[in-house]
C-alpha positions as CSV (number, residue, x, y, z in Angstrom):
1,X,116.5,61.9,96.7
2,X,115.0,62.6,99.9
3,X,110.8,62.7,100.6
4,X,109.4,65.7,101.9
5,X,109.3,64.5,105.3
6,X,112.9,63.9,105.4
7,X,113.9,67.3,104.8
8,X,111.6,68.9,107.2
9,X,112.9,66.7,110.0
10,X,116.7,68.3,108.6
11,X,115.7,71.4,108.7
12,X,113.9,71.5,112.1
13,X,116.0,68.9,113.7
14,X,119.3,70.6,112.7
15,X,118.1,73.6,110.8
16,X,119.2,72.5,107.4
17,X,119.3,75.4,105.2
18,X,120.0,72.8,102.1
19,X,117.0,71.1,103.0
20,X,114.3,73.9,103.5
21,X,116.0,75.6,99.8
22,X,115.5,71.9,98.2
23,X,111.8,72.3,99.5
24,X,111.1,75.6,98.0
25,X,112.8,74.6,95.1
26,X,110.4,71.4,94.5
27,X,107.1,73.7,95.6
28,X,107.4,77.5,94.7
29,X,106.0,76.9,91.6
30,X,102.7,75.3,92.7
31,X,102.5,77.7,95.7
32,X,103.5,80.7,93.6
33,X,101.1,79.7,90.8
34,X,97.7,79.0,93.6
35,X,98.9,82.3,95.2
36,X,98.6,83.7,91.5
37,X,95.4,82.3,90.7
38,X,93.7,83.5,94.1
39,X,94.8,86.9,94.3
40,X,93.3,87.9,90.7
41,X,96.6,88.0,88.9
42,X,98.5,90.5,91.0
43,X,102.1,89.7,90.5
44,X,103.0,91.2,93.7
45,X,100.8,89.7,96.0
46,X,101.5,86.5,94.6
47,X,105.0,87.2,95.5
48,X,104.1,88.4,99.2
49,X,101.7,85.3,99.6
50,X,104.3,82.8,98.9
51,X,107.1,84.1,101.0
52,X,104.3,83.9,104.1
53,X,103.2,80.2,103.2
54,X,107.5,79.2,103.2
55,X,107.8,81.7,106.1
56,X,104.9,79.3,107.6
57,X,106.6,76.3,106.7
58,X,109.5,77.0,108.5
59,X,107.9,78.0,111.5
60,X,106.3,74.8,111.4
61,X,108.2,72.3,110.1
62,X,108.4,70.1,112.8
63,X,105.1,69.8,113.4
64,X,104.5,69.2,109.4
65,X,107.2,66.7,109.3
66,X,105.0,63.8,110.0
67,X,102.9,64.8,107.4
68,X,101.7,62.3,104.2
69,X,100.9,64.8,101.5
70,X,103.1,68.3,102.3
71,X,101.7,69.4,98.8
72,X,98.3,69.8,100.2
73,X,99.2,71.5,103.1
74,X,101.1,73.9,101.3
75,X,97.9,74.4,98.5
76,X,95.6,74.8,101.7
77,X,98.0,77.6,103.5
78,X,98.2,79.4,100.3
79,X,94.8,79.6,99.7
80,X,94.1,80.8,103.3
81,X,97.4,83.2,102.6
82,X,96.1,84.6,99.5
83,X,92.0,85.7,101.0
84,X,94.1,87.0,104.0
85,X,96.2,89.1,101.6
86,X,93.1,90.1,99.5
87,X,91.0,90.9,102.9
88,X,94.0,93.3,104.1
89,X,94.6,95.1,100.4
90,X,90.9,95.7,99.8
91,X,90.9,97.1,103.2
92,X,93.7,99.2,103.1
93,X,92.1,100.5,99.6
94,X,89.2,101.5,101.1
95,X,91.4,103.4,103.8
96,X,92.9,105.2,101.3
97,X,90.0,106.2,99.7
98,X,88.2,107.6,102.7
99,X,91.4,109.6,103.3
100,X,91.4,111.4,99.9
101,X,87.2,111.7,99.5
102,X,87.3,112.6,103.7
103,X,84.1,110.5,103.6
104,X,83.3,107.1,105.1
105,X,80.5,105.0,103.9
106,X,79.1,107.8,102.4
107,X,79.1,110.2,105.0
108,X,81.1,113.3,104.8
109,X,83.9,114.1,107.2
110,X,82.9,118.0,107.2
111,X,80.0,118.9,109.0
């Protein structure tokens, strides 16, 4: 069975699709389960959060493949993932809400 290392330098050397699936397989569960922990239980965003951090990995596997420990990079990326995806949904809450209320920070929209 092939290291971690090994089947980053497949997939970025000759774009291995067999060896990028073979590294989600090993990692989506710790990756899904740290997204699922960090975003409060939202099932959804835990979902969204993983898909960036292997969207990452594959952007970057070339760079990564020289890497010791890939699990810690991956726990890392998915707890930077997962504040990002919090920052952005609490935002886009608040958005919401001061397009239904027509106030912002407590201040009314209508004179």
């Amino acid at each position: 069975m092939a290291d971690d290392g090994a089947l980053l330098r497949a997939y970025s050397g000759s774009g291995s699709e067999d060896a990028f699936a073979e590294l989600v397989r090993r990692h989506l569960a710790l990756v899904y389960s740290t997204a699922l922990r960090c975003v409060g239980g939202d099932q959804h965003l835990a979902k969204d959060v993983s898909q960036t951090v292997f969207i990452d990995l594959a952007r970057k596997a070339g760079a990564l493949s020289n890497r010791f420990v890939l699990t810690g990079w991956l726990y890392t990326s998915t707890c930077f993932a997962a504040a990002k995806a919090v920052r952005s949904e609490r935002r886009r809450q608040a958005r919401e809400r001061e397009a239904l209320t027509g106030t912002t920070y407590g201040q009314s929209w209508i004179p």
